[in-house]
C-alpha positions as CSV (number, residue, x, y, z in Angstrom):
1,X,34.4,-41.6,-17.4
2,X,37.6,-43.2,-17.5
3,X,38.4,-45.8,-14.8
4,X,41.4,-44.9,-12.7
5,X,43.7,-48.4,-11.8
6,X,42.2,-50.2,-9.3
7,X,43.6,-50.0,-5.8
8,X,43.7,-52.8,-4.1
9,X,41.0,-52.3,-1.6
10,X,38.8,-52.1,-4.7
11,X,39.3,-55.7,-4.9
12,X,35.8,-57.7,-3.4
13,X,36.5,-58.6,0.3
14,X,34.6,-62.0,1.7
15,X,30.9,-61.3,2.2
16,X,30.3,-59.4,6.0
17,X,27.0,-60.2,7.4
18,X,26.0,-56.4,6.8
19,X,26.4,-56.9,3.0
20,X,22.8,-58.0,2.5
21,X,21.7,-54.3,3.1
22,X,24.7,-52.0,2.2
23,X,24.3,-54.5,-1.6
24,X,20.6,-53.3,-1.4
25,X,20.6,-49.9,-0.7
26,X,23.5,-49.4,-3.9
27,X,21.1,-51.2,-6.1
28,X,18.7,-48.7,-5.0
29,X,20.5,-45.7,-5.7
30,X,21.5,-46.8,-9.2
31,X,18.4,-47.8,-10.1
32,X,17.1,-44.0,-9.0
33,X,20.4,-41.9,-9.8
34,X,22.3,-43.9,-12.6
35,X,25.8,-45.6,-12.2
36,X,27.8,-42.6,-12.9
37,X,26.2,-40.2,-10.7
38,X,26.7,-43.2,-8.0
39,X,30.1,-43.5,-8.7
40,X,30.3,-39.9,-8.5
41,X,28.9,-39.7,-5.3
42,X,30.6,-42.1,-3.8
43,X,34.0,-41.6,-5.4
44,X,34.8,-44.8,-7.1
45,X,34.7,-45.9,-10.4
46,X,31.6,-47.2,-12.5
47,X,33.9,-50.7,-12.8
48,X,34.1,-50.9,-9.2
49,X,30.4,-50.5,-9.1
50,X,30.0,-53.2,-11.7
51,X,32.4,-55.8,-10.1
52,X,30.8,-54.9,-6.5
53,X,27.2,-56.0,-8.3
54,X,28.9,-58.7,-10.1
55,X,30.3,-61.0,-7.3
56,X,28.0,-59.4,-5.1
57,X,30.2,-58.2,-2.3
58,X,31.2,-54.8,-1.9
59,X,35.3,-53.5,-1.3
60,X,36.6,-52.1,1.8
61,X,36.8,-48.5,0.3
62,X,33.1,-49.1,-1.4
63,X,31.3,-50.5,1.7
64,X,33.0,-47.5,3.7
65,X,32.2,-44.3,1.1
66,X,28.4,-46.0,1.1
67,X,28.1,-45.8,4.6
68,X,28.8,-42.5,4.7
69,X,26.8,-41.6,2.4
70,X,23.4,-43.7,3.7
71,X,24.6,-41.7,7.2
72,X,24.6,-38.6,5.5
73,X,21.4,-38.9,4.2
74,X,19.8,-40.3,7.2
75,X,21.0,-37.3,9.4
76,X,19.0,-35.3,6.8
77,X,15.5,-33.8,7.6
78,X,12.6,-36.0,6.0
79,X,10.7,-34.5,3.7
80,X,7.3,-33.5,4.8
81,X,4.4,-35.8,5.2
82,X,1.2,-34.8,3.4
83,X,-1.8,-34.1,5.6
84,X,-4.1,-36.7,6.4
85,X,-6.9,-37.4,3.9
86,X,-9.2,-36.1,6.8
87,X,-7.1,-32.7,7.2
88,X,-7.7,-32.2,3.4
89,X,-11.4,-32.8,3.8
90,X,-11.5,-30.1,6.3
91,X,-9.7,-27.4,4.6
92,X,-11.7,-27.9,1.3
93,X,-14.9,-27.3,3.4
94,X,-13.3,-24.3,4.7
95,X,-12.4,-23.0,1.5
96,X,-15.9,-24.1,-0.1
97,X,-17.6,-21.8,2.9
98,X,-15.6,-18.7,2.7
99,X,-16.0,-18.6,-1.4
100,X,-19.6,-18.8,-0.3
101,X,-19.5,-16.3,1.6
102,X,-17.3,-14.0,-0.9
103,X,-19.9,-15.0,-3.1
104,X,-22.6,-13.2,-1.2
105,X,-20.5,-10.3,-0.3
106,X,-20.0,-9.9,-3.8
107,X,-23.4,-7.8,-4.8
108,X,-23.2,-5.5,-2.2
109,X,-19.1,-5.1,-3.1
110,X,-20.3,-4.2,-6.9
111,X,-23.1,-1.8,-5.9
112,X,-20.7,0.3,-3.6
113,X,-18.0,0.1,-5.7
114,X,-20.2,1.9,-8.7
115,X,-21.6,4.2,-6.2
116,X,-18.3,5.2,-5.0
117,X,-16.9,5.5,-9.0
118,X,-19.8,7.5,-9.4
119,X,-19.6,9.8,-7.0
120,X,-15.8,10.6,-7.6
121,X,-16.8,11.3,-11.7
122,X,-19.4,13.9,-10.2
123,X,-17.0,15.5,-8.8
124,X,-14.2,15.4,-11.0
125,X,-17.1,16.6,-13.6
126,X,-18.3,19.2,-11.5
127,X,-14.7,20.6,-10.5
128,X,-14.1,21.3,-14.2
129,X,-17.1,23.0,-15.0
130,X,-16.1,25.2,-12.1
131,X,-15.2,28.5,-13.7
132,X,-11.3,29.6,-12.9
133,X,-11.0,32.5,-10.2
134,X,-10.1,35.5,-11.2
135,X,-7.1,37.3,-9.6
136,X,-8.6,40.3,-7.5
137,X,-12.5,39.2,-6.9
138,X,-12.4,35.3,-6.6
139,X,-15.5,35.1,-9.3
140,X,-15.9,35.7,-13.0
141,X,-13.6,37.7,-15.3
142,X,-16.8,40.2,-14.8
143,X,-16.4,41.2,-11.7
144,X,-14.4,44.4,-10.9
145,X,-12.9,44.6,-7.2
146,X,-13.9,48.1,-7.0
147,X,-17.1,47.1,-7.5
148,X,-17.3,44.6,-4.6
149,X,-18.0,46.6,-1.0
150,X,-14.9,46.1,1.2
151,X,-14.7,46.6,5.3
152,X,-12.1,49.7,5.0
153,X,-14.8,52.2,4.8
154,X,-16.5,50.6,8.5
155,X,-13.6,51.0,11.1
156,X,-14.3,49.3,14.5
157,X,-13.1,51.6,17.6
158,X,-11.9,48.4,18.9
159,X,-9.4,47.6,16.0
160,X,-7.0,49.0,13.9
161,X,-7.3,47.7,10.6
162,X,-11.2,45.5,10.4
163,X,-9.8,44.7,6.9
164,X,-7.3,41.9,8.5
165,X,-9.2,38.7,9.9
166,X,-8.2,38.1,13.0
167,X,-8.0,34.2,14.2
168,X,-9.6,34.4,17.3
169,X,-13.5,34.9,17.7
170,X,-14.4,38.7,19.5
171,X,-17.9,40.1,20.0
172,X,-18.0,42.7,17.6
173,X,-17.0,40.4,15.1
174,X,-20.2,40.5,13.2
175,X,-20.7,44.3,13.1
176,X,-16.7,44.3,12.1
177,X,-17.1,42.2,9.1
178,X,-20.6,42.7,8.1
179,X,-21.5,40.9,4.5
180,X,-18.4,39.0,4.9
181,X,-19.1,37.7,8.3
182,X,-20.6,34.3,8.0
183,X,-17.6,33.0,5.4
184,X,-15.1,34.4,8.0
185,X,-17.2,32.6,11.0
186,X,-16.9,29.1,8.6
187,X,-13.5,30.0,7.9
188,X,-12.3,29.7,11.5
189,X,-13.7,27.0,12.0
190,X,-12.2,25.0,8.6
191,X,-9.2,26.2,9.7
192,X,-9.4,24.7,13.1
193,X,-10.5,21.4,11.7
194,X,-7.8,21.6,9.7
195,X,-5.3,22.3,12.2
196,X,-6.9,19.6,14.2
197,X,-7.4,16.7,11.4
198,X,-4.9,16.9,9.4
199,X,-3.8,14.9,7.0
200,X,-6.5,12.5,7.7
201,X,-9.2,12.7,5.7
202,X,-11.5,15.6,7.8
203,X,-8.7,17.3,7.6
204,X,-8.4,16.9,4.1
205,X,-12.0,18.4,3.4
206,X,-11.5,21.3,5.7
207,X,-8.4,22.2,4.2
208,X,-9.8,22.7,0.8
209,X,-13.2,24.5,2.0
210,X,-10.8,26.8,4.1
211,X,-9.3,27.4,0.8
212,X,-11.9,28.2,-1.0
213,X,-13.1,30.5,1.5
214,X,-9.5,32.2,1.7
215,X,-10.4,33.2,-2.0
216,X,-13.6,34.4,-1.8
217,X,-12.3,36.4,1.7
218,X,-9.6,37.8,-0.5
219,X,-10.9,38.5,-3.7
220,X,-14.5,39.4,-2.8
221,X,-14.4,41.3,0.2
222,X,-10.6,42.3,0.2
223,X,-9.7,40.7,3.6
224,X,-6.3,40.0,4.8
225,X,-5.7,36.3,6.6
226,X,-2.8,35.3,8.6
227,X,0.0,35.0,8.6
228,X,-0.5,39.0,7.5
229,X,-0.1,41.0,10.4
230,X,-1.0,44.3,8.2
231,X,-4.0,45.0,5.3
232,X,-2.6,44.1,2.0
233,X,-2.3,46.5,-1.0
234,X,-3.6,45.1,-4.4
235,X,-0.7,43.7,-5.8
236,X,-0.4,41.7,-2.4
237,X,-3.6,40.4,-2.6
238,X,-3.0,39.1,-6.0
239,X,-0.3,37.1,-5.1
240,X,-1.8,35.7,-2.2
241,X,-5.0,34.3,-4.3
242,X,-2.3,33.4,-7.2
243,X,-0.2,30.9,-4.0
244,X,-3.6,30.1,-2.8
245,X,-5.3,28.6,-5.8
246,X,-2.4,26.9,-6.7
247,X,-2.2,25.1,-3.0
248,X,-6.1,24.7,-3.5
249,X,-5.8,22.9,-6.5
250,X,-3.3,20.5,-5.2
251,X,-5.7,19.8,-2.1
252,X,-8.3,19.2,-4.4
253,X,-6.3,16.7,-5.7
254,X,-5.3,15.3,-2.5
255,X,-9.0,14.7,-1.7
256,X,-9.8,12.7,-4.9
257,X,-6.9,10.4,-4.1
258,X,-8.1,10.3,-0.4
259,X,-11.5,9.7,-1.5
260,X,-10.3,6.8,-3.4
261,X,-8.3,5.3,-0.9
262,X,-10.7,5.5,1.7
263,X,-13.5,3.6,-0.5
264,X,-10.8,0.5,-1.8
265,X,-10.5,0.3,2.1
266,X,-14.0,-0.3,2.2
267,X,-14.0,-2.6,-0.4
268,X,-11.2,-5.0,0.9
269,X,-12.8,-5.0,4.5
270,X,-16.3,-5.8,3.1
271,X,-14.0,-8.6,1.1
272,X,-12.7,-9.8,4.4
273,X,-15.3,-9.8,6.3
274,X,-17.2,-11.6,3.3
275,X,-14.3,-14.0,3.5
């Protein structure tokens, strides 16, 4: 840096009494920052700085830019103490008791955690065994739909068309439906669970059960389910097994990710609590 002419307030003034201090606190900061980043700071020149150290008295201009400066940095928020040894002591012991209490969580953590991974590849295992439903009886390619009995040859006095489940629970309900009365009774009641519970997790089960009785209602016993207000014709009921096993499949995979979820829950509160 080049020095600019000195101006002559740069020149050294007679000693004040508050020299003593204002000489030791630029000593100080040269010794920690350097003489050019002091003279930076407190715009003057580097040979002001030396003639200042030199004689040992400071200019007017100097002694009033370090001033400044030393007020600057006392208005300045001190940096933070560190904790007393004491408060250390204590926080290691805390830490020290909740790692051994992680540590003793941490069996129990493992064994549900394979319990739970095991359970999900059971089902993922059994799901794809599962053989695909076939469009008109819900079963095996084998099955004919002729050959399954349907409701259309039993017609209640009560009702119109038996053939269309109806939502809502009557007495006759059991002579209506005959073979296919007990999956229609369990379908109600999956579908009101799932009206009820969903999306939380009962809600998730009850929608794919409801499902999978839809299909077997359907393509078993050639029902009709709501929203149908009239008995479907074959090509109807095809489509309606094709939407539904496509909506099943995706709440199949719903579950599994619920399933999941619901155990890594488990997992971090057995972690906290262990903690």
């Amino acid at each position: 840096m080049s020095d600019p002419a000195a101006a002559p307030d740069d020149e050294p003034q007679p000693k004040p009494a508050a020299d003593g201090s204002l000489l030791a606190a630029l000593e100080g900061l040269i010794a920690r920052d350097g003489r050019e980043q002091t003279a930076r700071r407190l715009e003057v020149s580097e040979r002001t700085l030396r003639r200042a150290l030199a004689a040992q008295q400071l200019s007017r201009r100097l002694t009033e830019s370090l001033e400044r400066l030393l007020q600057g940095q006392a208005a300045e928020p001190s940096p933070a103490q560190p904790a007393p040894e004491h408060e250390n002591d204590d926080r290691l012991e805390t830490l020290a008791r909740r790692l051994d209490r992680l540590e003793q969580a941490l069996p129990e953590l493992s064994r549900q955690l394979v319990d739970g991974l095991a359970a999900l590849r059971s089902e993922i295992e059994s799901l794809r065994r599962s053989e695909p439903l076939s469009p008109l009886t819900g079963g095996s390619g084998d099955q004919r739909g002729a050959d399954v009995p349907t409701l259309t040859d039993r017609p209640s006095p009560r009702r119109i068309h038996p053939e269309l489940v109806e939502p809502d629970w009557a007495a006759d309900d059991e002579r209506v439906y005959g073979a296919a009365w007990p999956l229609v009774a369990e379908w109600r009641l999956q579908r009101a669970r799932f009206q009820s519970d969903w999306p939380q997790f009962d809600g998730q089960q009850a929608e794919v059960r409801m499902l999978e009785l839809e299909l077997q209602l359907i393509g078993e016993h050639g029902l009709t389910l709501p929203p149908a207000t009239l008995p479907g014709n074959q090509l109807q009921r095809a489509e309606r097994l094709r939407q539904q096993s496509l909506r099943l499949r995706e709440a199949r995979r719903n579950l599994r990710q619920a399933r999941v979820q619901r155990w890594l829950v488990r997992l971090l509160s057995l972690g906290r609590r262990g903690g």
